[in-house]
N, C-alpha and C positions, 0 to 999 in steps of 0.2 A: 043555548047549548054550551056544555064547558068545552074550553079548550086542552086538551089532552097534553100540548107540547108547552104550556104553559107551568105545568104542576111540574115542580124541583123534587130532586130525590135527597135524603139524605145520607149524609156519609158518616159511616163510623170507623174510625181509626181502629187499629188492629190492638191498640193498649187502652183502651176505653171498652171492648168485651172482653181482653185477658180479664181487666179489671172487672168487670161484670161477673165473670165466668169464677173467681177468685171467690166474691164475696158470697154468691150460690153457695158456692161448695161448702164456705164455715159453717154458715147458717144449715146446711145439712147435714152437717156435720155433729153442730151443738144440739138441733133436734133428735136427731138418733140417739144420739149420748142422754139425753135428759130423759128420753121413754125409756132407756134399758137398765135403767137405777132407778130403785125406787127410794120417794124420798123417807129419809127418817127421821122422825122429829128427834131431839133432845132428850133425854131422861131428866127428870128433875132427882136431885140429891135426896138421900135419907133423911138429913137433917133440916128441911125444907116441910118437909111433910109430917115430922114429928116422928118417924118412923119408931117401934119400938118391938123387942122380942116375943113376947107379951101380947097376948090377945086384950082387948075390953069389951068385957062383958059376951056377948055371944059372935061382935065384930071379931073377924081374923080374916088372915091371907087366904087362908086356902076356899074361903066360901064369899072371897071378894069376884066383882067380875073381871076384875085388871088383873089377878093373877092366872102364873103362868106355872103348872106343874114344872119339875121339884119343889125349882126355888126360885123363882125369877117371877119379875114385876112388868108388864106393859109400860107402866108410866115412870115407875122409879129404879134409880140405878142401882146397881149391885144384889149381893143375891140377898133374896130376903125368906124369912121364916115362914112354915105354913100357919103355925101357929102365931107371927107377928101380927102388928096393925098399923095404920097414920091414917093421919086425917081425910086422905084423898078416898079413903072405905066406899066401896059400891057395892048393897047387898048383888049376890046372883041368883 
């Protein structure tokens, strides 16, 4: 049989759980923060992608899947033409 008055208790100092209590909170803090922004990758350059005003051949903006009505691109920056093209083309 154990001895019951045997077993020590431990002690925690009153600056060793602030501290504890401290570093909870950041961490709950950066997890909130990180779920309520969503992330956004990068847009890659026009120049990058061969971007041009100009459709090729039946390829074009507006019947790509990355575009975005008017004038805007999912992948690439700035605004682009419906009737543009570049290399990144994905029929829809």
């Amino acid at each position: 049989m154990t001895n019951v008055r045997n077993i020590t208790s431990v002690q925690v100092s009153r600056r060793s759980l602030l501290g504890g209590a401290i570093c909870a909170s950041g961490a709950a803090t950066m997890l909130v923060a990180a779920g309520t922004q969503p992330a956004q990758a990068a847009k890659i350059s026009q120049s990058v992608v061969k971007y041009q005003d100009s459709p090729k051949g039946e390829q074009k903006c507006s019947n790509c899947k990355l575009f975005t009505a008017p004038n805007a691109c999912q992948t690439v920056d700035g605004t682009v033409s419906p009737d543009g093209w570049c290399m990144i083309y994905q029929k829809a």
